[in-house]
C-alpha positions as CSV (number, residue, x, y, z in Angstrom):
1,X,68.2,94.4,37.9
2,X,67.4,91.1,35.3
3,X,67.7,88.3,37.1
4,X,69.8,89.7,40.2
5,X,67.8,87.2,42.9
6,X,68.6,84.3,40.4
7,X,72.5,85.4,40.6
8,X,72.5,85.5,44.3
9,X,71.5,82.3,44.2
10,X,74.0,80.8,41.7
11,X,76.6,82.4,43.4
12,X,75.9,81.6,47.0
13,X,76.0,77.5,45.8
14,X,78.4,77.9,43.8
15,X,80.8,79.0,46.6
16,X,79.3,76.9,49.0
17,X,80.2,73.8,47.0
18,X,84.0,74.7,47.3
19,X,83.8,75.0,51.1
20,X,81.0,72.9,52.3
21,X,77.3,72.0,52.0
22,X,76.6,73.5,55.2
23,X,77.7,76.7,54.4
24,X,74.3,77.5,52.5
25,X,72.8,77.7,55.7
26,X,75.8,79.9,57.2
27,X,74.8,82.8,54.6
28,X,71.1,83.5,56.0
29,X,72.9,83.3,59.7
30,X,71.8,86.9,61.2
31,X,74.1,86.9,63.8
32,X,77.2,85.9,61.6
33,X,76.4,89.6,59.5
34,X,78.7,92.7,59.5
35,X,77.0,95.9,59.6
36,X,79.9,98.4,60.9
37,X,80.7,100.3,57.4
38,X,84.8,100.1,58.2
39,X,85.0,96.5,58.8
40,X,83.0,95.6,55.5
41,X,85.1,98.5,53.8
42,X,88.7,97.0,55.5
43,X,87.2,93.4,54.3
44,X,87.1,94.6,50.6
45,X,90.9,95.8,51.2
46,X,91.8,92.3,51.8
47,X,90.6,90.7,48.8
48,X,92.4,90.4,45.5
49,X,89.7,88.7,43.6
50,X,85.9,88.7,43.2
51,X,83.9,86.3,41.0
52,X,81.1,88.5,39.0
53,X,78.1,87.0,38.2
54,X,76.4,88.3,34.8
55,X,73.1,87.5,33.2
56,X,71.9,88.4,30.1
57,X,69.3,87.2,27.0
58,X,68.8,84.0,28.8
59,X,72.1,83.2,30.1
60,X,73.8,83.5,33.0
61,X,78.0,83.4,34.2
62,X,80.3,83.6,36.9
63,X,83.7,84.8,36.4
64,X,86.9,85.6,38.4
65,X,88.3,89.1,38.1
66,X,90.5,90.9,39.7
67,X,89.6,94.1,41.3
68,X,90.6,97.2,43.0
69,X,87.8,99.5,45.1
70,X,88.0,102.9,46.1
71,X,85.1,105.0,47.1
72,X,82.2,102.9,46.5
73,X,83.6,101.8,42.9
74,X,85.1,98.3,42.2
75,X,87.7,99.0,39.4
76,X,87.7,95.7,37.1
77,X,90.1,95.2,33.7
78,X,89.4,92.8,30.9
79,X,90.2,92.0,26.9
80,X,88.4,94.0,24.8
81,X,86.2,91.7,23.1
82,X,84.2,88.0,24.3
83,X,81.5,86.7,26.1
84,X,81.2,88.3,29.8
85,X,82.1,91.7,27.5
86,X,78.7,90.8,25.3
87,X,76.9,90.4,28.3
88,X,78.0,93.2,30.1
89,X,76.6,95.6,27.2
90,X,73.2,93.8,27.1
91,X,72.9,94.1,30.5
92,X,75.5,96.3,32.9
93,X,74.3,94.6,36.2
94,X,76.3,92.5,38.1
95,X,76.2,90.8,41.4
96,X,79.7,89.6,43.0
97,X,80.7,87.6,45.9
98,X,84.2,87.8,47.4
99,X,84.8,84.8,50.4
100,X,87.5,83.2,52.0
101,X,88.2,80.3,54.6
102,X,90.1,81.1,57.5
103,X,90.2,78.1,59.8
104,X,88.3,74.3,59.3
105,X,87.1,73.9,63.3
106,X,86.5,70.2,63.8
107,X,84.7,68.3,61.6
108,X,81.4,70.1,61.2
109,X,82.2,74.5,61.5
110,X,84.2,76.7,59.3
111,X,85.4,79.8,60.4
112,X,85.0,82.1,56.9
113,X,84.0,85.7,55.9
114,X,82.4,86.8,52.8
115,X,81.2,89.3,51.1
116,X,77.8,90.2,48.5
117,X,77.1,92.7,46.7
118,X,75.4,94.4,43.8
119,X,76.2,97.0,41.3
120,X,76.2,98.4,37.7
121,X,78.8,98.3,35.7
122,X,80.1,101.3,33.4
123,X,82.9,100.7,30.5
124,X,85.5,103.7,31.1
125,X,86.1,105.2,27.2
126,X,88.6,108.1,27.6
127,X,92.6,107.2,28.1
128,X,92.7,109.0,31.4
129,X,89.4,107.4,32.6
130,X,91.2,104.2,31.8
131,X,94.5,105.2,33.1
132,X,93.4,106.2,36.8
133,X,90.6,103.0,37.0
134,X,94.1,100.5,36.3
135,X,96.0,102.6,38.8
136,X,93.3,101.8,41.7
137,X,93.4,98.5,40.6
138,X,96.9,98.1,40.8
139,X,97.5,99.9,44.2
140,X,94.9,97.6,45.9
141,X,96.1,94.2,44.2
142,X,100.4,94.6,44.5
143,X,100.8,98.0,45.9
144,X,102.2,100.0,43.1
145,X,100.9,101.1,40.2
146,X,102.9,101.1,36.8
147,X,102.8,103.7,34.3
148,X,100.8,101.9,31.4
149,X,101.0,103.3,27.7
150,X,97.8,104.4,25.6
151,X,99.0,101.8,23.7
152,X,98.5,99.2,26.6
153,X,95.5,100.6,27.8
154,X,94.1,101.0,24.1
155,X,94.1,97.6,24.0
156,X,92.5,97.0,27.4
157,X,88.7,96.9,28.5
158,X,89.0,98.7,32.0
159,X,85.1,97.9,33.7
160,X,83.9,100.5,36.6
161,X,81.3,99.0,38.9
162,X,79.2,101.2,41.0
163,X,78.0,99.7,44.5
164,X,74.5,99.6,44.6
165,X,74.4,97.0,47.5
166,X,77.1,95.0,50.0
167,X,76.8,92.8,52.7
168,X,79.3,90.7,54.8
169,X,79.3,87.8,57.0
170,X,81.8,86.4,59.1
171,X,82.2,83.0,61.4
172,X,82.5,83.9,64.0
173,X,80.9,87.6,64.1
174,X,83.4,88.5,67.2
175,X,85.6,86.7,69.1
176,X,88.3,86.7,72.1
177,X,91.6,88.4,71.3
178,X,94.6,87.1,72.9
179,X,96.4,90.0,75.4
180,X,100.1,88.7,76.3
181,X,102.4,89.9,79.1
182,X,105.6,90.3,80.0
183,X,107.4,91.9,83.0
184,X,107.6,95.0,81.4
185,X,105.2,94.5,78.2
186,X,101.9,94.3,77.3
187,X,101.1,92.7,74.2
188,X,97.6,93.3,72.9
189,X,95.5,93.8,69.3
190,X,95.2,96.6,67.3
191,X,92.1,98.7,67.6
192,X,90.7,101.7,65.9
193,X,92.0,104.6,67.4
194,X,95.2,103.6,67.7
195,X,96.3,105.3,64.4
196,X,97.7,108.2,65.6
197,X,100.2,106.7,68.3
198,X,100.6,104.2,65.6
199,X,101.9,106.7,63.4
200,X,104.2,108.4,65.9
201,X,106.1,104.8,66.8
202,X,106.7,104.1,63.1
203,X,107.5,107.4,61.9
204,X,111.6,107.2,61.6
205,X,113.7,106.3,59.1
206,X,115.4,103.7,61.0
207,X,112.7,101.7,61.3
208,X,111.9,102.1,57.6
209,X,115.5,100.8,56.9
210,X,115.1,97.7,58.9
211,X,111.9,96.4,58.0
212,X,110.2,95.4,54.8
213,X,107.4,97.1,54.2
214,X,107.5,100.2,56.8
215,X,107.2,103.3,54.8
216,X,109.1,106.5,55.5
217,X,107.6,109.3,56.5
218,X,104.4,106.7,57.8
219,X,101.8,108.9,57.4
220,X,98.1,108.8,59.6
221,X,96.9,107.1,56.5
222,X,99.3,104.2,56.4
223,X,98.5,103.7,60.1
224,X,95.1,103.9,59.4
225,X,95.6,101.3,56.2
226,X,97.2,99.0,58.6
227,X,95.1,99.2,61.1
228,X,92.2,98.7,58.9
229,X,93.9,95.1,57.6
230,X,93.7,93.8,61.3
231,X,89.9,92.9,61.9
232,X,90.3,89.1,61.5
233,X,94.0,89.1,63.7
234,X,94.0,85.9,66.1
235,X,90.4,84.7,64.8
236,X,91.2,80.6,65.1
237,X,95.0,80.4,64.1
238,X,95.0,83.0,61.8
239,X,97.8,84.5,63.3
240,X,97.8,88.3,63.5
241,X,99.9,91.7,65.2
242,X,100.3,92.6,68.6
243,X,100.6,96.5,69.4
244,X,103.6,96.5,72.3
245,X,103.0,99.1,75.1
246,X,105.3,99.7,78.3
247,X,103.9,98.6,81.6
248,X,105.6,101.9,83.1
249,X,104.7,104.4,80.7
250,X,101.4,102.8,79.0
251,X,103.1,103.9,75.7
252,X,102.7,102.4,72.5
253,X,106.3,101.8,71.8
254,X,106.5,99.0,68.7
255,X,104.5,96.0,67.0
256,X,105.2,92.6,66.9
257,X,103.3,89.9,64.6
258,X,102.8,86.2,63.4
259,X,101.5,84.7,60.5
260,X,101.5,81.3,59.5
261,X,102.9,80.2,56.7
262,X,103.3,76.6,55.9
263,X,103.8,72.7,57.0
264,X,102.3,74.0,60.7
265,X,105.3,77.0,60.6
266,X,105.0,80.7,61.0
267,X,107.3,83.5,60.3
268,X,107.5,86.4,63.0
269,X,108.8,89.9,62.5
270,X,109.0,92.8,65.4
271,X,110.1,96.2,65.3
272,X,110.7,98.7,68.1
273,X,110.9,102.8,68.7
274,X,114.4,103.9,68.7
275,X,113.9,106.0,72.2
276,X,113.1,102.2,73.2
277,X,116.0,101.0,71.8
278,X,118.6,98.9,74.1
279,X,116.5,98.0,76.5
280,X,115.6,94.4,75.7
281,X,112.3,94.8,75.0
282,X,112.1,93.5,71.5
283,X,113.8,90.1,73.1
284,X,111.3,90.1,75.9
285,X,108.7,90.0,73.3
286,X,110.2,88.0,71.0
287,X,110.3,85.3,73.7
288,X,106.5,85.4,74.9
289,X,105.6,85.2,71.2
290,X,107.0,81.9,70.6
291,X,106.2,80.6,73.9
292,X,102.4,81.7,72.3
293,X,102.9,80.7,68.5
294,X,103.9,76.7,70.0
295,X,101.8,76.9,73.2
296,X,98.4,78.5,71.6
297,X,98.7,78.2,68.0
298,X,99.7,74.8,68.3
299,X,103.1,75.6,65.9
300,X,106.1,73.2,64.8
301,X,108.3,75.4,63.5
302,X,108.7,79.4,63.8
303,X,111.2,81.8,62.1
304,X,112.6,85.2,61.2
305,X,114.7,87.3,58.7
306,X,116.5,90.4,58.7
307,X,118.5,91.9,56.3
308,X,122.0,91.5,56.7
309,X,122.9,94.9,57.3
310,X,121.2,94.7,60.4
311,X,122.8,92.6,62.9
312,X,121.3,93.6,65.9
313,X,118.2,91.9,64.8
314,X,119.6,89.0,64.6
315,X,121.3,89.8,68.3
316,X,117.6,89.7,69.5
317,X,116.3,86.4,67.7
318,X,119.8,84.6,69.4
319,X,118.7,86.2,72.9
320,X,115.0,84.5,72.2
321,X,116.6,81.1,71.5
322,X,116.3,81.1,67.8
323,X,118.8,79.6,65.5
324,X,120.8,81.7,62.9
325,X,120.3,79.1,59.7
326,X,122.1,81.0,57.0
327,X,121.3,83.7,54.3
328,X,118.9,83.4,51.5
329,X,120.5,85.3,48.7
330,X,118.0,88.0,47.3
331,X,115.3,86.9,48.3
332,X,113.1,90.0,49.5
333,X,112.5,92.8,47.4
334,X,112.9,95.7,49.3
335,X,112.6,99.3,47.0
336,X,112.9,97.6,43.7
337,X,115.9,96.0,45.0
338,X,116.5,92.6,45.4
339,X,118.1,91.9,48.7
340,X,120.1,88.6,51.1
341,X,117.6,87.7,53.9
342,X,119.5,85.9,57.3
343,X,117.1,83.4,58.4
344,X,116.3,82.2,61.8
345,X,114.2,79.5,62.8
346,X,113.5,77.6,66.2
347,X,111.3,73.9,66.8
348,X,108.4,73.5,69.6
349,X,111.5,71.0,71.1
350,X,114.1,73.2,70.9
C-alpha cells in the first residue's frame, strides 16, 4: 500500500495531539494491545466514526466518516464527487483509526481504547450494492435503517472498505469489575456466555413494554449484541450493567445499569423477570446501586424515568429513596412514538 507506514504515522499524532503528548508512547505499549477477535470486533460496534487517512500523487488526508462494519467490511457513504473521492480512485488504500477517552486518571494517565487498521476501498456501482452497504451503515450508526430511493442513492457515493489489517489498544488492558450484594442479590458484570440466560430473562413482552430499548421477542442475538457492548463496563467511572442473580436460586433473574451522564450525574434504569415480580428485588437493587454510584463513582446527583403508564416503577424508585420530580412531556421515543417520561432523581445528601 503507497505510503501506508507514512499514514500510520500521521494518524497516530494526529490523535495523540487531541488527547495528550504522552499518548504516542501509549500506542507501541504491548501490554495495552487487544488480541481476543470479539473484543476488537465488539470495539468496532461501539464506534460511530472513523477518520480515514488517504494518500495519493503526493498528498496525503485525514478525514471523518461515518461508518458501519459487518463481516470484515467497513461500509462508508460520501458526495459523489471532491477531493478524498479523487484520491480514493488514484489510490483505493486507506488506513483508519477509531479512539476514544474514557477516563483522565490524575494528572499524568489516560484511560482510552483505540483502534488501527488497514484496508482497500471498493466504490459499490449497482443500486442494490448501494442499497444494502447504506442499510449496514445505518443499523450500526442509529439502529434502523430507512428505505432510501434510487434517486437518493443515485446521488450518493456509498465506499466499501475491505479489512486487510486491525489492531486495538486499551488503557488499561484488564481491570477489576465491581461484584455488589445484597441480602438476597448478587450484582455482577456481564460475561460471555451469559447470552443464553440473558435471553430467557428478557424474553416477555412485559418487559418490552416497560423499557426503552428491550426488543420483543429478544432473540440469542440481541443478547449476544448486548453483551458484546459491555467490555469497557466499570473501567474508571465509566459506569456500566450489572447482571442480577438470586442468592437462593443462582438464577439470572434481571439487569440493572448506570451511566453517567452530565454535571457529575448518572441516570439508572433496572428491569426484572416477571416470575420475580413482587418480591422487592428491583428495590433491593435499586438501593445498593446508589449507595455504589455516590460511594464508588464519586456521583452528585442520580436519576430515573419510566413511562407513565408504568407506575410501579416509580413505586420502586420511592421505596429506594428517590424523588418523583415531575413528567417530561415526550421526551423518549419509544416505536416511532414520542412518549411523557416521569423523572426521579435523588442527591449524595439526600
Amino acid at each position: 500500500m503507497k505510503n501506508s507506514f507514512s499514514l500510520h504515522i500521521q494518524i497516530s499524532v494526529f490523535y495523540a495531539s487531541l488527547v495528550h503528548e504522552e499518548r504516542r508512547e501509549e500506542m507501541r505499549r504491548a501490554d495495552r494491545e487487544i488480541t481476543d477477535p470479539l473484543e476488537i470486533h465488539a470495539a468496532l460496534k461501539r464506534f460511530k466514526v472513523c477518520r480515514l487517512g488517504l494518500a495519493s500523487e503526493g498528498k496525503m488526508r485525514i478525514v471523518s466518516m461515518c461508518f458501519g462494519h459487518r463481516d470484515g467490511f467497513l461500509y462508508l457513504h460520501s458526495a459523489t464527487e471532491g477531493e478524498k473521492i479523487d484520491m480514493l480512485k488514484g489510490n483505493p488504500g486507506v488506513v483508519f483509526e477509531m479512539g476514544r477517552i474514557l477516563e483522565l486518571v490524575g494528572r499524568d494517565d489516560i484511560h482510552y481504547e483505540s483502534l488501527m487498521g488497514e484496508g482497500t476501498v471498493t466504490f459499490l456501482e449497482s443500486i442494490e450494492e448501494k442499497r444494502k452497504g447504506m442499510a449496514i451503515l445505518q443499523e450500526c450508526f442509529s439502529g434502523v435503517a430507512d428505505e432510501l430511493s434510487d434517486r437518493a442513492l443515485n446521488g450518493t457515493c456509498v465506499l466499501m472498505v475491505k479489512i486487510t489489517a486491525l489492531s486495538m489498544k486499551r488503557n488499561p488492558a484488564s481491570w477489576n469489575k465491581p461484584v455488589l450484594e445484597t441480602e438476597r442479590l448478587i450484582l455482577r458484570t456481564l460475561e460471555r456466555g451469559d447470552e443464553e440466560v440473558l435471553r430467557r430473562a428478557a424474553d416477555y413482552r412485559d418487559i418490552a413494554q416497560g423499557t426503552l430499548c428491550l426488543p420483543h421477542p429478544y432473540t440469542l442475538r440481541d443478547a449476544e449484541n448486548f453483551i458484546e457492548g459491555r467490555f469497557n463496563d466499570f473501567l474508571g467511572k465509566t459506569g456500566g450493567v450489572f447482571g442480577v442473580l438470586e442468592k437462593e436460586t443462582g438464577e439470572f433473574i434481571g439487569c440493572i445499569g448506570i451511566a453517567p451522564t452530565i454535571r457529575n450525574s448518572a441516570e439508572i434504569g433496572y428491569w426484572i423477570t416477571p416470575s420475580r415480580w413482587n418480591r422487592g428485588y428491583c428495590t433491593e437493587a435499586v438501593k445498593r446501586l446508589l449507595v455504589f454510584g455516590f460511594q464508588e463513582m464519586g456521583l452528585e446527583r442520580i436519576c430515573a424515568l419510566h413511562f407513565p403508564e408504568n407506575p410501579g416503577s416509580g413505586q420502586v424508585l420511592e421505596k429506594a429513596g428517590m424523588v418523583r420530580e415531575g413528567v417530561l412531556r415526550g421526551y423518549l421515543k419509544k416505536d416511532g412514538v414520542r412518549r411523557d417520561a416521569v423523572l426521579w432523581g435523588i442527591l449524595r445528601n439526600d
